[in-house]
C-alpha positions in Angstrom: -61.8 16.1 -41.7 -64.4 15.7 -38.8 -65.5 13.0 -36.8 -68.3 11.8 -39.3 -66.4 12.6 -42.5 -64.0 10.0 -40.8 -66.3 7.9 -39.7 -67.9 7.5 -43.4 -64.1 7.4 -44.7 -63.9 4.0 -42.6 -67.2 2.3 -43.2 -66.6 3.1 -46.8 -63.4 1.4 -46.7 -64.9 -1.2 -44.5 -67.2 -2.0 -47.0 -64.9 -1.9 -49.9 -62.7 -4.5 -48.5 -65.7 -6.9 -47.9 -66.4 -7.3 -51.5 -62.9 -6.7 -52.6 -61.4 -9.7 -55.3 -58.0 -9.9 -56.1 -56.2 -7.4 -53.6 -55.5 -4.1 -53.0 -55.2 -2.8 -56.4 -59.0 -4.2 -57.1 -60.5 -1.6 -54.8 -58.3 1.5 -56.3 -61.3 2.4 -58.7 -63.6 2.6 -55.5 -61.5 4.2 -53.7 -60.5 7.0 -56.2 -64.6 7.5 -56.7 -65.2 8.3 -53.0 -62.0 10.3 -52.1 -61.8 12.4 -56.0 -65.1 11.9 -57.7 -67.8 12.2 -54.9 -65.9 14.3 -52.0 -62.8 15.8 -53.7 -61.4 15.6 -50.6 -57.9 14.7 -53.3 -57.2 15.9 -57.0 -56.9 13.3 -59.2 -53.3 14.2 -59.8 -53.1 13.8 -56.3 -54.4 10.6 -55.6 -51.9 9.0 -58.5 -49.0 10.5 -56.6 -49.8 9.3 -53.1 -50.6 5.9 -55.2 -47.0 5.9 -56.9 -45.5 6.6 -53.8 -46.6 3.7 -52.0 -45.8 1.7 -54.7 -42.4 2.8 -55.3 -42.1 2.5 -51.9 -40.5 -0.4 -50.1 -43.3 -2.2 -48.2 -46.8 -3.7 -49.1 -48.8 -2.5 -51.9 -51.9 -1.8 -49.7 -49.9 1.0 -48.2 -51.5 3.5 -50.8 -54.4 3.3 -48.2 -52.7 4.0 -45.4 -51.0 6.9 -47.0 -54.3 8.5 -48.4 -56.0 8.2 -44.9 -52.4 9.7 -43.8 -53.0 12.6 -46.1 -56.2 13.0 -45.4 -56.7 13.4 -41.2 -53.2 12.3 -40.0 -52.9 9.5 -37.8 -56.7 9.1 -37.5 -57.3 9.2 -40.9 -54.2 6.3 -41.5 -56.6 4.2 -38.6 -59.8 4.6 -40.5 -58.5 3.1 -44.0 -56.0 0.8 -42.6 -58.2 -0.9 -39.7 -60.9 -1.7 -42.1 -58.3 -3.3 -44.3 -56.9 -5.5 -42.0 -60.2 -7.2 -40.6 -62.0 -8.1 -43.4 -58.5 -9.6 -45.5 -57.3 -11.7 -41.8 -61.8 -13.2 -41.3 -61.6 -13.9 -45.0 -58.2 -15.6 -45.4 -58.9 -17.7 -41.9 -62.0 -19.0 -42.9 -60.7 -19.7 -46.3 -57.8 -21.1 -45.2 -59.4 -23.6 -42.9 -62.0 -24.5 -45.8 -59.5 -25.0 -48.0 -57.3 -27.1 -45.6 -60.4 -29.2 -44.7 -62.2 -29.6 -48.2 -58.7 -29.4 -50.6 -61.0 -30.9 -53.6 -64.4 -29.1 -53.4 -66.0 -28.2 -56.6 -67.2 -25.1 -54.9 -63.8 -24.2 -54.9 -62.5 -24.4 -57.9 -65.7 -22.8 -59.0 -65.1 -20.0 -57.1 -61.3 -19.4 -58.2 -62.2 -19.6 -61.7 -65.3 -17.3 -61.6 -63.2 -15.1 -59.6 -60.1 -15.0 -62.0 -61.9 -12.5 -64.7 -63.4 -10.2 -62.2 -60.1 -9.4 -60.5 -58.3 -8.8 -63.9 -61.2 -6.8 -64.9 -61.0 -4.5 -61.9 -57.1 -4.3 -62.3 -57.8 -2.6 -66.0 -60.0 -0.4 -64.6 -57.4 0.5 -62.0 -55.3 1.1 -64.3 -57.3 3.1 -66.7 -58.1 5.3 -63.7 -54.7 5.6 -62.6 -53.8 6.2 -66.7 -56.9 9.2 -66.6 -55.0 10.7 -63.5 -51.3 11.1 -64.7 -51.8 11.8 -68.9 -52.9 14.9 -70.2 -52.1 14.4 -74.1 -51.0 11.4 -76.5 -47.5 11.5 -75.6 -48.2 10.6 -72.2 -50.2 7.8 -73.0 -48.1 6.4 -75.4 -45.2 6.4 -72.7 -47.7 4.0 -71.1 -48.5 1.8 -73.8 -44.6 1.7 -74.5 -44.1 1.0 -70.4 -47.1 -1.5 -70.3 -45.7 -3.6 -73.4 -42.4 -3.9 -72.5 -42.8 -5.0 -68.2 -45.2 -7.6 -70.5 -42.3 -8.7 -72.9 -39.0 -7.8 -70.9 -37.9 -9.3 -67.7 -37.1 -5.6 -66.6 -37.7 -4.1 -62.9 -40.6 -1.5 -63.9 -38.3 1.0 -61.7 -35.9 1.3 -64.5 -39.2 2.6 -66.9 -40.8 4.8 -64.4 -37.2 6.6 -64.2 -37.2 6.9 -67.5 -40.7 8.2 -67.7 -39.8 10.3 -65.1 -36.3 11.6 -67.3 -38.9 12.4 -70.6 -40.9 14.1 -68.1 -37.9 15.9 -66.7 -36.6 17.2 -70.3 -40.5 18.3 -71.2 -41.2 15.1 -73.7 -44.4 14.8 -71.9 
């Protein structure tokens, strides 16, 4: 990557962040268009692993970021989508914070909470679905999601034990 494929890498993310709702997961689907759709600077088989990894991984779930922009350009590349990470979440949960702490009861709040609750569920399925896109190629795949998703939703199970057995069917050519 050059200088100005890494400086658009950052003010992309910059900007991502700034409008992001509900966390890192909420941004995957912009993230995934820049980097697979509009640059292929990653596969989209490529992008689901690095995101796996990280999330497998011990460690915040952001860190699919850091690992892309790792990927990417190295150490520069980690700086550019992990800096614009950082300031955007710390101004917005200071400001909040304080606001919160000095208003506890403002209408405006709970306005915002509640208005904000479908949008970041929304942008979590269509993480998800992208994500879903990325790793299955025919109906047995996505019914080893459906299975997966159903049961983390029903069963009190650590989703590590399913993605080992997805992994297993995968291993013995089910999928």
């Amino acid at each position: 990557m050059d200088r100005s494929e890494l400086g658009a890498l950052f003010l992309h993310c910059l900007l991502l962040w700034f409008v992001a709702v509900g966390g890192p997961s909420t941004i995957l689907p912009g993230i995934h268009r820049y980097v697979v759709d509009v640059h292929h600077l990653l596969t989209s088989a490529q992008f689901a692993e690095i995101y796996t990894l990280a999330q497998v991984a011990p460690g915040p779930n952001v860190m699919y970021v850091t690992l892309m922009g790792w990927h990417l350009a190295g150490w520069a590349g980690a700086a550019a989508t992990t800096v614009p990470l950082l300031v955007p979440a710390a101004t917005l949960t200071l400001v909040v914070g304080h606001y919160n702490e000095r208003y506890p009861d403002a209408a405006i709040g709970h306005a915002i909470r509640r208005g904000l609750t479908p949008i970041t569920i929304g942008l979590m399925f269509a993480s998800a679905t992208i994500l879903m896109r990325a790793v299955n190629h025919d109906w047995r795949g996505y019914l080893i999601t459906l299975l997966t998703a159903a049961l983390v939703l029903r069963k009190p199970w650590n989703p590590l034990w399913l993605f080992a057995a997805g992994a297993l069917a995968g291993m013995v050519g089910l999928v």
